[in-house]
N, CA and C of each residue as an Amber inpcrd file, in Angstrom:
protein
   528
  26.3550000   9.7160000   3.2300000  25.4540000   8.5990000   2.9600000
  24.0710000   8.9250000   3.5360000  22.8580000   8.7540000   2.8800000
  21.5850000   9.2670000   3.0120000  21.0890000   7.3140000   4.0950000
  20.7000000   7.7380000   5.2850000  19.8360000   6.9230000   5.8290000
  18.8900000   6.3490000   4.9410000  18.4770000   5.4070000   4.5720000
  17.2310000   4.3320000   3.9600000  16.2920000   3.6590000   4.2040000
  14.7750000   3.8370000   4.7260000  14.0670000   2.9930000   5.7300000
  12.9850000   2.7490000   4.6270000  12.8150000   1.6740000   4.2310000
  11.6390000   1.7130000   3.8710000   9.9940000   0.9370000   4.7760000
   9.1850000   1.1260000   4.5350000   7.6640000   1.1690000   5.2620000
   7.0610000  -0.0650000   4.2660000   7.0190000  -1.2770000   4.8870000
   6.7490000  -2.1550000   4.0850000   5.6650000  -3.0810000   4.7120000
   4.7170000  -3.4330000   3.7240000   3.4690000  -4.2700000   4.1260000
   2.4970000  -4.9880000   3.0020000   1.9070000  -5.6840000   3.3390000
   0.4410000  -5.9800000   2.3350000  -0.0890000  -4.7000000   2.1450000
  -1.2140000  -4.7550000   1.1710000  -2.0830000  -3.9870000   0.7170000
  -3.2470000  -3.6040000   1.7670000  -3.4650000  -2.7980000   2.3910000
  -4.5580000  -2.5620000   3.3790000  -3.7740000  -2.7290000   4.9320000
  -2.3460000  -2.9060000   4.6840000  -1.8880000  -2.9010000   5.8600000
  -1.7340000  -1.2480000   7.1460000  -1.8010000  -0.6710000   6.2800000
  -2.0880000   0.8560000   7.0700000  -0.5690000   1.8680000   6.6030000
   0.4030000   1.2590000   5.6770000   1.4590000   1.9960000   5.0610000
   1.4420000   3.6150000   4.9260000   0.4230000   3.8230000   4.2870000
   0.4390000   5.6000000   3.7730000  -0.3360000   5.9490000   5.4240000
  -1.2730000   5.3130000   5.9050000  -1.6620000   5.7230000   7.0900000
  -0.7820000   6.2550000   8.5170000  -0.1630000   5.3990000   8.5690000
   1.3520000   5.3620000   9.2980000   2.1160000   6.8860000   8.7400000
   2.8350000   6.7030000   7.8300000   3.3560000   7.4000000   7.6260000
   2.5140000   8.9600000   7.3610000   1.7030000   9.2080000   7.2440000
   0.9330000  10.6350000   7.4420000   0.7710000  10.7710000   8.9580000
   1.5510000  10.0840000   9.7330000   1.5090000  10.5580000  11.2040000
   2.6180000  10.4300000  11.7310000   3.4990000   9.8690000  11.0470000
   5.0760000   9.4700000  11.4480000   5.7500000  10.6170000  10.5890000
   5.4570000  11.3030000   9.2530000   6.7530000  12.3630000   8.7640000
   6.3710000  13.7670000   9.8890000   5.3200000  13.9010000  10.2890000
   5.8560000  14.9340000  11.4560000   5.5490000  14.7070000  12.3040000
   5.5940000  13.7410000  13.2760000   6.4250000  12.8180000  14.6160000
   7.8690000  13.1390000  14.2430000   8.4460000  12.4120000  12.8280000
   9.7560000  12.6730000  12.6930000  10.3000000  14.3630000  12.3210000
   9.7160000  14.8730000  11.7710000   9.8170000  16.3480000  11.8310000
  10.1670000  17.5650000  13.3600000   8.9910000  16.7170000  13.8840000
   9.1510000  17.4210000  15.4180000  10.1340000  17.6420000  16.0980000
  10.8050000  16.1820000  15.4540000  12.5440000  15.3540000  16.8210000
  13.9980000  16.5300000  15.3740000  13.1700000  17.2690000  14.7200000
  14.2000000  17.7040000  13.5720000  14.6060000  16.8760000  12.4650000
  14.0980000  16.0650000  12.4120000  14.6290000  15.0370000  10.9830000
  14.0350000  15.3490000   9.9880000  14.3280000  15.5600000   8.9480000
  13.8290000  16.1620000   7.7630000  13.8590000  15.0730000   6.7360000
  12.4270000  14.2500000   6.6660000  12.2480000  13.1460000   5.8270000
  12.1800000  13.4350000   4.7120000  12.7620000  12.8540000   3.6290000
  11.9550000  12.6590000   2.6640000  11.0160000  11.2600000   2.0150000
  10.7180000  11.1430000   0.9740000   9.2950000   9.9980000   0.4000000
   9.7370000   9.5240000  -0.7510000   9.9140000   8.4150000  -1.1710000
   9.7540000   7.8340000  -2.3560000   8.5060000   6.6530000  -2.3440000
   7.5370000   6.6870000  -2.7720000   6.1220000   5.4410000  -2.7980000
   6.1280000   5.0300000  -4.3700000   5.8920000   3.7570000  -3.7250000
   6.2620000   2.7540000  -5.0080000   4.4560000   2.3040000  -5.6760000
   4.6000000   2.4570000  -6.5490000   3.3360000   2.5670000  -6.7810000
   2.9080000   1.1270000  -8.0140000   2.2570000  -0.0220000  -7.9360000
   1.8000000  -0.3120000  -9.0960000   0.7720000   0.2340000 -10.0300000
   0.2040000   1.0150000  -9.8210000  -0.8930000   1.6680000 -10.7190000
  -0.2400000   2.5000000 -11.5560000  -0.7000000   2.9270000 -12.7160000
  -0.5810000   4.1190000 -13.9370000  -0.8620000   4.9420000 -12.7170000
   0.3910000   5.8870000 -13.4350000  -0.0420000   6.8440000 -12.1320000
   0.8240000   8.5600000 -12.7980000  -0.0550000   9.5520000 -13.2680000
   0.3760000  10.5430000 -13.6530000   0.0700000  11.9540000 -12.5960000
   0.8510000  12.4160000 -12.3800000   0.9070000  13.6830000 -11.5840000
   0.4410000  15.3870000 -12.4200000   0.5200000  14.7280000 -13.9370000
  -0.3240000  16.1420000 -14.2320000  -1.5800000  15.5800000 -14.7430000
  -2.1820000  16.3730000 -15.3620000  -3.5680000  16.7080000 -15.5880000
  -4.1270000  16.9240000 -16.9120000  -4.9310000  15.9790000 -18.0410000
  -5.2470000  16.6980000 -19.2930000  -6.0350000  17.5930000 -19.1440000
  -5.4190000  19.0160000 -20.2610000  -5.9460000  19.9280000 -20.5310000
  -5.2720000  20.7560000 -20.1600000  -4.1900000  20.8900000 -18.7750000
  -2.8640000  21.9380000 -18.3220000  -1.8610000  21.4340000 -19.8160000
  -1.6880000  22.7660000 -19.6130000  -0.2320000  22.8910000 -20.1460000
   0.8040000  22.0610000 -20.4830000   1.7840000  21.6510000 -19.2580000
   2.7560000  21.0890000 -18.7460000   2.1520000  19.8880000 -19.5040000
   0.8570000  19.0980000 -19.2190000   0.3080000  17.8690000 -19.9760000
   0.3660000  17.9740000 -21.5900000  -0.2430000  18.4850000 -21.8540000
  -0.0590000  18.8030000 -23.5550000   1.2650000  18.8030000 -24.1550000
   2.4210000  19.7860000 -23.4740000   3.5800000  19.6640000 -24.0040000
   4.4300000  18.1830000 -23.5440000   4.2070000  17.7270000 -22.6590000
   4.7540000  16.5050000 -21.8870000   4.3620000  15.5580000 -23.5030000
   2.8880000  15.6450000 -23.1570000   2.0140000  14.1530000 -24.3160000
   2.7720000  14.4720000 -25.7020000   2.8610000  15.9380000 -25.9910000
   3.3730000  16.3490000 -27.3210000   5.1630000  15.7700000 -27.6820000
   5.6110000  14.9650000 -26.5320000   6.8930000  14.3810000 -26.7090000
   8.1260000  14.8140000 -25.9510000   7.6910000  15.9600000 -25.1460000
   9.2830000  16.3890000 -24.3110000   9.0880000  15.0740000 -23.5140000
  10.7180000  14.6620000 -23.2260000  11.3400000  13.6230000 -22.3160000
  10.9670000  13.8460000 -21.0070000  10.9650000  15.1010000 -20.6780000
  11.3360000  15.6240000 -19.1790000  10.4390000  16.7130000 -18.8630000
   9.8880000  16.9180000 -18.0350000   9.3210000  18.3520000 -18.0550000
   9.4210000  18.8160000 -16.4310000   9.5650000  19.8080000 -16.1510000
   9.5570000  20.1530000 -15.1570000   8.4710000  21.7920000 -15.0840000
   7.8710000  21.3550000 -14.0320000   6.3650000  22.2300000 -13.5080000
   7.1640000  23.0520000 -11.9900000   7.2270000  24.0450000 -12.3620000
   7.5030000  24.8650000 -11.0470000   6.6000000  26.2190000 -11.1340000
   6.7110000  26.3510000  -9.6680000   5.7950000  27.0820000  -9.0980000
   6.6260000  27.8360000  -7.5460000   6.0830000  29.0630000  -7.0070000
   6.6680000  29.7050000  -5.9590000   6.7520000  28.7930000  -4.2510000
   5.5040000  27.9020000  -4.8210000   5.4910000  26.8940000  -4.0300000
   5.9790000  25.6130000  -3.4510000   6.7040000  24.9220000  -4.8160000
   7.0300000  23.6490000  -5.7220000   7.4870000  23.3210000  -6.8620000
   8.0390000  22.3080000  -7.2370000   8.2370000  21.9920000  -8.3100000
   8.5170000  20.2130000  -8.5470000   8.4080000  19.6330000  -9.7420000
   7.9690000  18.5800000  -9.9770000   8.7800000  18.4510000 -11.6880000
   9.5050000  17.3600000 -10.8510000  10.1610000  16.7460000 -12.8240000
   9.2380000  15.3270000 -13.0620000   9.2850000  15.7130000 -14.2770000
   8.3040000  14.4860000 -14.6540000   9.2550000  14.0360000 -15.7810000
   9.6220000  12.4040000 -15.7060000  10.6740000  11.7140000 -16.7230000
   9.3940000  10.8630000 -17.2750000   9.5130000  10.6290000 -18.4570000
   9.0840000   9.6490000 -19.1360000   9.9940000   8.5140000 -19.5080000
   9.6720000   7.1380000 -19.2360000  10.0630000   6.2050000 -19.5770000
   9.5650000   4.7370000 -19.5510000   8.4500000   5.0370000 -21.0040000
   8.1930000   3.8840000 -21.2270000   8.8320000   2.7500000 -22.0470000
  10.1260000   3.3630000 -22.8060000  10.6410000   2.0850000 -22.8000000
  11.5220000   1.8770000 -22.4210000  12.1380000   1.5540000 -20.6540000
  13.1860000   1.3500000 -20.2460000  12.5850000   0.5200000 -18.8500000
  13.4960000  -0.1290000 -18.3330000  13.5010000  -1.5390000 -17.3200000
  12.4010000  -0.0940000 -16.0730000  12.1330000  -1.2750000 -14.9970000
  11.7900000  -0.4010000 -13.9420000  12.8970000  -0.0200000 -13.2340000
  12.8810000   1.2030000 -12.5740000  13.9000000   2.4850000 -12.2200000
  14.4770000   1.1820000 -10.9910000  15.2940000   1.5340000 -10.4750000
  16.3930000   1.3040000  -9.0400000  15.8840000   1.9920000  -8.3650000
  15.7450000   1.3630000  -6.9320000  15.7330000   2.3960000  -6.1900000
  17.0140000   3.1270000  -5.5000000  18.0370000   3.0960000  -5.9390000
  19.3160000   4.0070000  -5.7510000  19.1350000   4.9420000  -6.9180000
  18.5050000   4.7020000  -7.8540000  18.5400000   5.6720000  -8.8980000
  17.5190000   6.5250000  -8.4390000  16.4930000   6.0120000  -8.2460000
  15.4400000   7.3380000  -7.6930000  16.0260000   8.4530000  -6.0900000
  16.7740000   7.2140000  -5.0250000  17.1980000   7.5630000  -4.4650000
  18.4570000   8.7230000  -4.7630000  19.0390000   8.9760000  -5.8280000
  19.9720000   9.4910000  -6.2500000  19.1050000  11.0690000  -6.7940000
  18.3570000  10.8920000  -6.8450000  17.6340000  12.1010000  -7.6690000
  17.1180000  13.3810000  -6.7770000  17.1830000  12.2540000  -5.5000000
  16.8490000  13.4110000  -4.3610000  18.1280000  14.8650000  -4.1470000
  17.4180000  15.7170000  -3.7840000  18.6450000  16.6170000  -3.3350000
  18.8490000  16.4760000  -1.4810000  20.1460000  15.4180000  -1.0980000
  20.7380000  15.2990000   0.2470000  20.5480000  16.0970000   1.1480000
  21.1170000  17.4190000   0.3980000  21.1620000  17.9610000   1.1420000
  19.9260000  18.9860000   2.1940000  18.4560000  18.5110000   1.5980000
  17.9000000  19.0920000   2.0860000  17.2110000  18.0870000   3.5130000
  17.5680000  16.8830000   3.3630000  17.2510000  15.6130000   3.3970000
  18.0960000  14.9720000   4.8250000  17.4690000  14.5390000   5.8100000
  18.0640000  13.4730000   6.8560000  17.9530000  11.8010000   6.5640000
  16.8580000  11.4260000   5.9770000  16.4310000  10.3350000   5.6150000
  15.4550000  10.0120000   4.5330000  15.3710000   9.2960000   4.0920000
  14.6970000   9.1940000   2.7760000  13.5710000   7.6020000   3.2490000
  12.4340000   8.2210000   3.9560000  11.2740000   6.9340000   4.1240000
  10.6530000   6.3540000   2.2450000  10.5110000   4.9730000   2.2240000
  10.4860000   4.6400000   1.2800000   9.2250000   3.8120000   1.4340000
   7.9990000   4.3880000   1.0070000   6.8770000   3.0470000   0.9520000
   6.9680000   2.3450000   0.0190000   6.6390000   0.9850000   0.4480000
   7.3060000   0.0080000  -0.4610000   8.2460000  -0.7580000  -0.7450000
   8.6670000  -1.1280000  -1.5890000  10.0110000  -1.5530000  -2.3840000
  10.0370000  -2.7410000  -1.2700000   8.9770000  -3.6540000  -1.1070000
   9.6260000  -4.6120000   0.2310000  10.6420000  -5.9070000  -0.2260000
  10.8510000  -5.9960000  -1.5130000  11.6590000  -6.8670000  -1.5000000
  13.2030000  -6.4650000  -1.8760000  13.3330000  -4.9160000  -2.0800000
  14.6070000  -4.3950000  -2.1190000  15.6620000  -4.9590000  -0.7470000
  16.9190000  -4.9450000  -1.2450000  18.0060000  -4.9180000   0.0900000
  17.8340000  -3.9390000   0.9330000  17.0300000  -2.9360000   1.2040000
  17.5030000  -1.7740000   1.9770000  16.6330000  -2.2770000   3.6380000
  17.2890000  -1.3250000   4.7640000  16.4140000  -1.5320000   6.2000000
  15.2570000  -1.3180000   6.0890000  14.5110000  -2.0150000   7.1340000
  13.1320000  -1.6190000   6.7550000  12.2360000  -1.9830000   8.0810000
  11.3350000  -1.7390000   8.0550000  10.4260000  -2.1640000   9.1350000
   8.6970000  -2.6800000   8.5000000   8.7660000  -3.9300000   9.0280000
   7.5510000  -4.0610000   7.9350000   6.2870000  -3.7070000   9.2040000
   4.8570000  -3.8260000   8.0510000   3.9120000  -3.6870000   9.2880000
   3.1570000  -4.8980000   9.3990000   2.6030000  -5.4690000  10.0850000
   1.5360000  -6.1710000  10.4750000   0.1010000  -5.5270000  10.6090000
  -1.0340000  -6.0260000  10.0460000  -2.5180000  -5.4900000  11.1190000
  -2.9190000  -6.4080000  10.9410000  -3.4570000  -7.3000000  11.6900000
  -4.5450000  -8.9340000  11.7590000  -5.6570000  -8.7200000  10.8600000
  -6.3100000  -7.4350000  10.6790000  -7.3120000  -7.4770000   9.8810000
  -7.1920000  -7.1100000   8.1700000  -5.7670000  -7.5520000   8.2300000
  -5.3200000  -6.9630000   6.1470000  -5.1370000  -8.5490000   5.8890000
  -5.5840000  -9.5470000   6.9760000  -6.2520000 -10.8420000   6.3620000
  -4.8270000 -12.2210000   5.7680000  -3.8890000 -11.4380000   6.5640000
  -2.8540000 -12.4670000   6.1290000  -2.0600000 -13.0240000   7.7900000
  -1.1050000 -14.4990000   8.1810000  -0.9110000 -14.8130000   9.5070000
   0.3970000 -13.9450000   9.6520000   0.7550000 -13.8780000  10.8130000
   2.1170000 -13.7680000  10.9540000   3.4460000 -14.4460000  10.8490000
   3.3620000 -15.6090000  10.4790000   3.8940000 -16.3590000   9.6420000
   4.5480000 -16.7760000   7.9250000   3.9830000 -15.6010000   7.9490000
   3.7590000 -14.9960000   6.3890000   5.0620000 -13.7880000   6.3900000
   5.3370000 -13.1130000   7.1540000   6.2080000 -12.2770000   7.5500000
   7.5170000 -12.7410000   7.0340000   8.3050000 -11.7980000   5.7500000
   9.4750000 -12.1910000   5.6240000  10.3440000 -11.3740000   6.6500000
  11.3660000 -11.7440000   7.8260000  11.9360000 -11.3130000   8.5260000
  13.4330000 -11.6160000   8.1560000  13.4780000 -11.1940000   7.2380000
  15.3350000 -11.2450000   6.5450000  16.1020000 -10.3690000   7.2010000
  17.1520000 -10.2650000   7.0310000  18.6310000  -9.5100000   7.4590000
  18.4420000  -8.0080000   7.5740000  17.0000000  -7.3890000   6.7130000
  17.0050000  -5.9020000   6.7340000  16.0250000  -5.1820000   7.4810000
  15.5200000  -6.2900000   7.8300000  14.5050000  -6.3940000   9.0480000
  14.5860000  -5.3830000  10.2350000  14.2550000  -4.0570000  10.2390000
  14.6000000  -3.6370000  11.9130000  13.7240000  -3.7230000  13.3370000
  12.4920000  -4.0990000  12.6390000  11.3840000  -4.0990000  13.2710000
   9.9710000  -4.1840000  12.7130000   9.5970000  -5.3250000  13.4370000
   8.3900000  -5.4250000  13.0730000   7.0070000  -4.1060000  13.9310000
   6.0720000  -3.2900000  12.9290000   5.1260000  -2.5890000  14.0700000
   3.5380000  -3.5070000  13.5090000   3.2110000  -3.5520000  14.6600000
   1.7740000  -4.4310000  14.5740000   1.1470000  -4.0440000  15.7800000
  -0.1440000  -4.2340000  15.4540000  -1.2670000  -3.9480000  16.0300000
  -2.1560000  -4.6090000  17.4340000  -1.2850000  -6.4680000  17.2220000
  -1.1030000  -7.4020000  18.0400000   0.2890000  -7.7460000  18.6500000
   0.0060000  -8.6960000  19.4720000   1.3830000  -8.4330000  20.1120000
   2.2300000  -9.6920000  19.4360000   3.2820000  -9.9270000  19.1580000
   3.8660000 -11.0500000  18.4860000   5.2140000 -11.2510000  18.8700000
   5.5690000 -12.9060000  18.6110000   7.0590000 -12.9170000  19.0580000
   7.6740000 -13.3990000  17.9930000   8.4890000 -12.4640000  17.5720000
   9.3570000 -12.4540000  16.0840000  10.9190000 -12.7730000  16.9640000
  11.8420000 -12.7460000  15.8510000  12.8120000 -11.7550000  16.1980000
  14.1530000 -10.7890000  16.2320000  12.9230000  -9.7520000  15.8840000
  13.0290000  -7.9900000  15.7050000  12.1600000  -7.7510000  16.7020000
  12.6520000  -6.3630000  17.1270000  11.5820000  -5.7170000  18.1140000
  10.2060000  -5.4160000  17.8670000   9.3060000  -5.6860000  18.2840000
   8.0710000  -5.0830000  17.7840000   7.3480000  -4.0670000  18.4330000
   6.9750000  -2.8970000  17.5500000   6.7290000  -1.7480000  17.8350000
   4.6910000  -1.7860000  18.0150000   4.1690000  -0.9490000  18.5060000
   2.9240000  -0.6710000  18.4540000   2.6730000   0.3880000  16.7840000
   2.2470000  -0.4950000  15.9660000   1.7390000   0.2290000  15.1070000
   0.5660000   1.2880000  15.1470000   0.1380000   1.5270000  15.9730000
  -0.9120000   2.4970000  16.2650000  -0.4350000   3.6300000  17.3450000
   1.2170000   3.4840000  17.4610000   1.6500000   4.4080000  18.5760000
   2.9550000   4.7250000  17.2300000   2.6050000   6.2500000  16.4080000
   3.6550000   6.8770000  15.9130000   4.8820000   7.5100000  16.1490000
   4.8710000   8.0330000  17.6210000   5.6140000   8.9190000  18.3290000
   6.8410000   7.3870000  18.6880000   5.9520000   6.4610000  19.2690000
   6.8230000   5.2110000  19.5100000   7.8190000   4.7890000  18.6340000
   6.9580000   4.5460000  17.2420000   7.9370000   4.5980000  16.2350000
   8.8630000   5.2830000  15.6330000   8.7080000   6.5660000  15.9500000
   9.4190000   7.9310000  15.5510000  10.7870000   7.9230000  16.6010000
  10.2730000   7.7150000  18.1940000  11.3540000   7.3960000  18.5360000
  12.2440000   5.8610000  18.5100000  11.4680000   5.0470000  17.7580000
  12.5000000   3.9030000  17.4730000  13.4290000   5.0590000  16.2180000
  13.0950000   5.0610000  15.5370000  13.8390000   5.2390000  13.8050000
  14.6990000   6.7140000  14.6200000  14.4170000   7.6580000  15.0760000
  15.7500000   8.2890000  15.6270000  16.5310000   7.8370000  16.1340000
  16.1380000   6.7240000  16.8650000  17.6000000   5.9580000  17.7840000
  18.5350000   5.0760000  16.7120000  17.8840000   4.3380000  16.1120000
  18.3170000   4.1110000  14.5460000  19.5420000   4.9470000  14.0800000
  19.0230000   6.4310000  13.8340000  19.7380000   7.4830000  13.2890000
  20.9040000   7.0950000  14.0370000  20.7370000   7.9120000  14.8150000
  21.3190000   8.4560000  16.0880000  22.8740000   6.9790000  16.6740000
  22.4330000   5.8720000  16.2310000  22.9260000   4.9150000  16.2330000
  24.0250000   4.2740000  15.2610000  23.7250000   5.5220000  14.3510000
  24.4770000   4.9830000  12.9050000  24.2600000   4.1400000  11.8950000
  22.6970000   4.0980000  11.7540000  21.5170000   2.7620000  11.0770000
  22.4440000   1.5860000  11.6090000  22.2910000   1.0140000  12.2220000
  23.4630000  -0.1450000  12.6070000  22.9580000  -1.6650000  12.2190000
  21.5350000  -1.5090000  11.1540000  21.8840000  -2.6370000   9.7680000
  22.7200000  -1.8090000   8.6260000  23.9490000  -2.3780000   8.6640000
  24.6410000  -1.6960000   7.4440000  24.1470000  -1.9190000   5.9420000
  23.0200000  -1.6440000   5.7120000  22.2700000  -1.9410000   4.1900000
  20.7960000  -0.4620000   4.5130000  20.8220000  -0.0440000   3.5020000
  19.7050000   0.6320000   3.3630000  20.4880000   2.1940000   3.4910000
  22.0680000   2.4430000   2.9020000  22.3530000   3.6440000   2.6080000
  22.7060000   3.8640000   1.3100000  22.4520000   4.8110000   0.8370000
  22.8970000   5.5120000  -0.4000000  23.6120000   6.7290000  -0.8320000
């Protein structure tokens, strides 16, 4: 079973910020994250005028772009429901994988830790603190209750979510 955390907040809450300092915090302790970001925008990963784009637009379903470096499947599906996130989660390969950080998806069942910052203009009261809740990280100090982490201290958080691990995720929701 793949660990499940997702990184959840308002818009301007500091999400991708966080996490470009938390996957190697978590790297350091040996955990080998992986990313799924949930995106509302049109959002294409190739490029008109490459290749891979032309034949993609020209109607293949699937394309996959590899390189000595990388590689990248690209599914098309514009006419089908929006994906699961167990289905995207499923697509990962495990085994390269300790945990799978998820920006986003905040109203999915899975664990999660949402963020707070006073200045992304919304109260703390506003905070859904449901059952998958592991912790709140914020910038102010607040009394929820979930633990609350210093969102501006990564290493802090890095060692919350290993103890997590290490603990056996012990909200039983957010595995796959």
């Amino acid at each position: 079973m793949m660990p499940l955390l997702a990184i959840a907040a308002w818009s301007g809450s500091g999400k991708t910020t966080l996490l470009k300092k938390l996957i190697p915090a978590l790297r350091a302790r040996g955990i080998r994250p992986g990313l799924i970001k949930h995106t509302h925008h049109h959002m294409d990963v190739d490029k008109p005028g490459k290749d891979s784009y032309e034949l993609r637009k020209a109607g293949a379903a699937q394309t996959i772009v590899a390189s000595a470096q990388r590689w990248a499947l690209m599914t098309e599906t514009p006419d089908e429901k929006a994906l699961s996130l167990t289905y995207l989660v499923s697509r990962m390969d495990h085994s390269t994988l300790d945990l799978v950080l998820v920006e986003g998806f905040k109203h999915e069942a899975v664990a999660k830790i949402l963020l707070f910052r006073r200045s992304a203009g919304h109260d703390v009261s506003e905070l859904t603190l449901d059952e998958y809740v592991l912790a709140v990280a914020s910038d102010v100090p607040l009394t929820v209750g979930v633990p609350v982490l210093d969102l501006n201290d990564p290493e802090g958080i890095a060692d919350f979510i290993e103890k997590w691990i290490a603990g056996g995720c012990q909200v039983n929701v957010g595995r796959y």
